[in-house]
C-alpha positions as a printed Julia matrix, in Angstrom:
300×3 Matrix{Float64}:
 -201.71  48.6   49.33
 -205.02  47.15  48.23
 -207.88  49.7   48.33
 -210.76  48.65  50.71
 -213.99  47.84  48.66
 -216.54  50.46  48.71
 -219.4   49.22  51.46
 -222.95  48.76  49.99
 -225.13  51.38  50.27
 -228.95  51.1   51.28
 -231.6   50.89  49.3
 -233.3   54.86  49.45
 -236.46  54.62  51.28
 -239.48  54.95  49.08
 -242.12  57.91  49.5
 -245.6   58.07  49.71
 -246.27  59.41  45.76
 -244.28  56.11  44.85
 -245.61  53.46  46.94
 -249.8   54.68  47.42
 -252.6   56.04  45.0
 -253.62  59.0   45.4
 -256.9   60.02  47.49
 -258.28  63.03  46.8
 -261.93  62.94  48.03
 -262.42  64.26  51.65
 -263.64  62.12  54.4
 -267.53  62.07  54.76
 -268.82  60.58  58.39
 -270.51  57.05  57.94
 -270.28  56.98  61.75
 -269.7   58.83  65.01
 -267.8   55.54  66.66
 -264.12  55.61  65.56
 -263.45  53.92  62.92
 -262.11  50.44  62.43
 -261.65  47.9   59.92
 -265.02  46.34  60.22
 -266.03  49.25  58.28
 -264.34  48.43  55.11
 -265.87  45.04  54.33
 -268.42  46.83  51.57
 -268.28  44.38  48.48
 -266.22  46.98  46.78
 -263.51  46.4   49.04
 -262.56  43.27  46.52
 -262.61  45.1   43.34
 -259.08  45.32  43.81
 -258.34  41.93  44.7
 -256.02  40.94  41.41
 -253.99  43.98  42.41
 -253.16  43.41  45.64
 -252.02  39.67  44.46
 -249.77  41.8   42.18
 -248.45  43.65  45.22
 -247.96  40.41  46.99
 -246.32  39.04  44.29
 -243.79  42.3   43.66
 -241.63  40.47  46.64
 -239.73  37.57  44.79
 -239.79  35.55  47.8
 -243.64  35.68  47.51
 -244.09  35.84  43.78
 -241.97  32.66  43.4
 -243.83  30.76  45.97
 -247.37  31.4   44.35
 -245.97  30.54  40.92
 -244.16  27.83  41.63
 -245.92  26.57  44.48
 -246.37  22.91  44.68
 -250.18  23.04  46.63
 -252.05  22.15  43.07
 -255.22  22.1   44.8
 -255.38  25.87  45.71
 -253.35  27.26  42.32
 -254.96  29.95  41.66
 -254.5   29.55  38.19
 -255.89  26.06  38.14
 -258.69  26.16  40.85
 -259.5   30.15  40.51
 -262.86  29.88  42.34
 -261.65  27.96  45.79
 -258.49  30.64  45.88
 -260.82  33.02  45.69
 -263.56  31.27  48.27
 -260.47  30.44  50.9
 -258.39  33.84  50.64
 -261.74  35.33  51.35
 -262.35  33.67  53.97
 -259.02  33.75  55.51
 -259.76  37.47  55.66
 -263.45  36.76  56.98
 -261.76  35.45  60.2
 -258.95  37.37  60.23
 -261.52  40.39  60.91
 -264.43  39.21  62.48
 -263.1   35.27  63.99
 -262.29  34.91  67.31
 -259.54  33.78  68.62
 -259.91  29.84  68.32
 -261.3   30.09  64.78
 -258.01  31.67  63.89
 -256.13  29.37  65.5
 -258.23  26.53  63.68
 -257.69  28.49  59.95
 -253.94  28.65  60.91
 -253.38  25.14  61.45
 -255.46  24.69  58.01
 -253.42  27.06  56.09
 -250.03  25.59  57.71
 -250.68  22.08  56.07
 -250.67  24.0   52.54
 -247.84  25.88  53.61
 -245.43  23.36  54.53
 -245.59  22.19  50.65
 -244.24  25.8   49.78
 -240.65  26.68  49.85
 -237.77  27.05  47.38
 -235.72  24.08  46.02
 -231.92  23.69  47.2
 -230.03  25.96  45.12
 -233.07  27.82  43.61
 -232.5   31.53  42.54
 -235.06  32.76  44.58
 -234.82  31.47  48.16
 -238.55  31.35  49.95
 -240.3   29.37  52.2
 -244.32  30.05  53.5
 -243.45  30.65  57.28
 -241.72  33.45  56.52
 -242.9   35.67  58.69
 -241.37  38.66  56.99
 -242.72  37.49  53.9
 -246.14  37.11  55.54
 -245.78  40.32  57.08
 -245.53  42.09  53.6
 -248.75  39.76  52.45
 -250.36  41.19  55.4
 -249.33  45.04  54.97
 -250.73  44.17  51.03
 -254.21  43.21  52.56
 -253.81  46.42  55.19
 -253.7   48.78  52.03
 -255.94  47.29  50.0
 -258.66  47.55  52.76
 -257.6   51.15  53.63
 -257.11  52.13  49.81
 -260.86  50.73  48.71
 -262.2   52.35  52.02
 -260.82  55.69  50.87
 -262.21  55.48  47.47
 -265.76  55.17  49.37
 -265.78  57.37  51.93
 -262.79  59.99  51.19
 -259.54  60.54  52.72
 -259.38  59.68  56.39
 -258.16  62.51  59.01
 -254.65  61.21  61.06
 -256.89  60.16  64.1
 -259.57  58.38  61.51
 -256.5   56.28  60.44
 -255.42  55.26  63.53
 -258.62  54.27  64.69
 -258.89  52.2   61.37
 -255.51  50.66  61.99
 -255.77  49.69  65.43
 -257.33  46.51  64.85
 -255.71  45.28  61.82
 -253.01  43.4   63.17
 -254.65  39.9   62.92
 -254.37  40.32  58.87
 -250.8   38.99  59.55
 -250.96  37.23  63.53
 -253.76  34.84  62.48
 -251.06  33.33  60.79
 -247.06  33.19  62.13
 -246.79  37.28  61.68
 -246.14  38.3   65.79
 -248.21  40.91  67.56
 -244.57  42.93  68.05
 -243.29  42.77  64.06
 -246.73  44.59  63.66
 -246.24  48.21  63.19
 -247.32  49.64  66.64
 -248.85  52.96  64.9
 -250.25  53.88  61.56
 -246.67  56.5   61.31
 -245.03  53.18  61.99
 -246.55  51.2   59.31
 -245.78  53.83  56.47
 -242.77  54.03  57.54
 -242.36  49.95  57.8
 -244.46  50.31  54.09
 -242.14  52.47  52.4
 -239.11  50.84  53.53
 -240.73  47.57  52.31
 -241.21  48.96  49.03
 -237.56  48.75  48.48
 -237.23  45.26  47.83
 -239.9   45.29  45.62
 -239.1   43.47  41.81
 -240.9   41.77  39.77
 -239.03  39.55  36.94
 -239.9   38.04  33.67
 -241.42  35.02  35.42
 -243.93  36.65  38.03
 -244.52  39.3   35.53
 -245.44  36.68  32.81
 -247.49  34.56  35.81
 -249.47  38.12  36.29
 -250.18  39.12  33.02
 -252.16  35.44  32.83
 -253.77  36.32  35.66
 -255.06  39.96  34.49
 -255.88  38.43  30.91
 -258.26  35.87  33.2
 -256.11  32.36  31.48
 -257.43  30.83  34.27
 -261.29  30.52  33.56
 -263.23  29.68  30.78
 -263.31  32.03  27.76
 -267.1   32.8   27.52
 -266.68  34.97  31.25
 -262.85  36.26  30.2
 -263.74  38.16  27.34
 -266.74  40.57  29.05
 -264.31  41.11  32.06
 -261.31  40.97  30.91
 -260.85  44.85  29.96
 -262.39  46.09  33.18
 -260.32  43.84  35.77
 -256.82  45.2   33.95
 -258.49  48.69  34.68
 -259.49  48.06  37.68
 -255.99  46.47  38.72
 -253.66  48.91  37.25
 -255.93  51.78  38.84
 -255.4   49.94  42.19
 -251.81  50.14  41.97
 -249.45  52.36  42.91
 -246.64  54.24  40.48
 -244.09  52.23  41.86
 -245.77  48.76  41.01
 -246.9   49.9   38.17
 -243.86  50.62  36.94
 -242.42  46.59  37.92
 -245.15  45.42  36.1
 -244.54  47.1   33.07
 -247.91  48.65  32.47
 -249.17  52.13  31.48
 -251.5   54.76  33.39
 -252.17  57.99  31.38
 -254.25  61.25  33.21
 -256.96  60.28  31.2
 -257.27  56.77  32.95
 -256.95  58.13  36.47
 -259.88  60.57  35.55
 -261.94  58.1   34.59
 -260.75  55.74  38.15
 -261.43  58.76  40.15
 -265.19  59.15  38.13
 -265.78  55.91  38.22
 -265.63  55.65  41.95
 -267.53  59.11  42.65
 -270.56  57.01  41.08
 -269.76  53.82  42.6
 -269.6   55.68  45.83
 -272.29  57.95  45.82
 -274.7   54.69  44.61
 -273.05  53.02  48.63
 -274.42  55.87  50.26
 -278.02  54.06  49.35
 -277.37  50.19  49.64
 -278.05  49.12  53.68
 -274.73  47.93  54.92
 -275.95  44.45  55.95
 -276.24  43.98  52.18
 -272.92  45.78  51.83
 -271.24  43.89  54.11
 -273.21  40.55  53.56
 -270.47  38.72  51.45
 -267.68  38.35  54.16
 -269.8   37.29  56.82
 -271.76  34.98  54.52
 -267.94  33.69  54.13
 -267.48  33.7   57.95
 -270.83  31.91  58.43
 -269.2   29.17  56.24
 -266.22  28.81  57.84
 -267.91  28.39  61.06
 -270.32  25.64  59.54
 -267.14  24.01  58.56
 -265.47  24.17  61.81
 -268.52  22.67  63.19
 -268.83  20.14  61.24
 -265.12  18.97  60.73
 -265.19  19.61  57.5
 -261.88  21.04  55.58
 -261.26  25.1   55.72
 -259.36  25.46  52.62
């Protein structure tokens, strides 16, 4: 009698020292009003852009699609500046749009996306409507907002992070991501997060497509060399253990001392910069977008 093959066993869920940075600061009050994404659109909120394109790229499904995506005019590694202007802006009206100039971005971004998806018999199987895989892009942008926030203004209370969450849902439904695959509650989404995490692994490939990015291949040498260094310190700091670890890069105590100094200074220097200025980027973004719209002009 032939023995029964063992069943798979699930992946074990991920926790919180594995998948998040550590926040040690506590909380200081920018505002009596509860809290809400809005807040986190300080300029500093990007210094961690290359590594949430990392964690968006730790899924293969996504990490395949970006390298080997057809779309040549918004590579990223061939037209760094518009990736930069349209994923910007996608986030502009993802947070402050209403609904019709999401529903106009959308359509835009669909066009690109119908390009993207695996070839028959490819390793990797992907395609850009996805909506789990845009769901995981989404939760990226989610934790990249809360993580820079943090770094600014401390370590939110439960109810601080709930109020910050409640309105982040249009990070993934301004594209196909439904209002019900969001997580309903910020216990939901670290639960959703660290369950996520699982599937996380980043080959040779992405991990070779990365490292270009972090060494800055993609722009002329005379700005790589001055920012080179800092953006690999700046992107491993952003990262947590676990993609850390798939990317194959180290992080001694000494570097997260001087990631936690360097954003005591950076965020004691906020405390004296007027938010409009602060905040002036994205909605200089969202005032383009809108002049676009207007005048029929192409959003990415």
């Amino acid at each position: 009698m032939t023995a029964a093959a063992p069943s798979p066993q699930p992946a074990p869920t991920l926790t919180k020292d594995r998948t998040r940075i550590p926040i040690d600061a506590t909380h200081r009050p920018v505002t009596k009003r509860p809290l809400a994404l809005t807040d986190a659109l300080d300029f500093w909120s990007f210094a961690g852009a290359a590594a949430n394109v990392v964690m968006q790229m730790a899924r293969p499904g996504v990490g395949y699609g970006v390298a080997e995506s057809k779309v040549e005019s918004g590579a990223l590694m061939r037209h760094p500046w518009k990736r930069a202007r349209t994923t910007t802006q996608y986030l502009a009206v993802a947070i402050l749009g209403t609904e019709e100039e999401r529903n106009a971005y959308r359509e835009a971004v669909n066009v690109a996306h119908r390009q993207v998806h695996s070839a028959p018999g490819a390793p990797v199987k992907y395609n850009a409507f996805d909506r789990n895989l845009q769901l995981w892009v989404a939760a990226c942008l989610y934790i990249g907002f809360e993580d820079t926030y943090q770094l600014l203004q401390g370590r939110m209370s439960d109810e601080q992070a709930e109020a910050f969450y409640v309105s982040s849902s249009t990070l993934g439904t301004t594209l196909q991501v439904t209002a019900d695959m969001w997580p309903a509650t910020r216990a939901d989404f670290d639960r959703y997060w660290n369950e996520a995490c699982a599937q996380v692994e980043i080959d040779e490939f992405v991990r070779a497509y990365l490292n270009d990015l972090l060494d800055l291949r993609m722009i002329h040498w005379s700005l790589r060399l001055p920012f080179r260094n800092l953006l690999r310190f700046l992107t491993i700091g952003f990262l947590a253990p676990l993609f850390r670890d798939q990317l194959g890069v180290e992080w001694t105590t000494t570097d997260q001392r001087r990631f936690n100094h360097l954003f005591v200074f950076v965020a004691f220097v906020n405390r004296f910069i007027p938010r409009f200025l602060r905040h002036s980027g994205t909605h200089t973004m969202m005032a383009d977008v809108r002049r676009r719209i207007r005048h029929h002009k192409n959003l990415i």
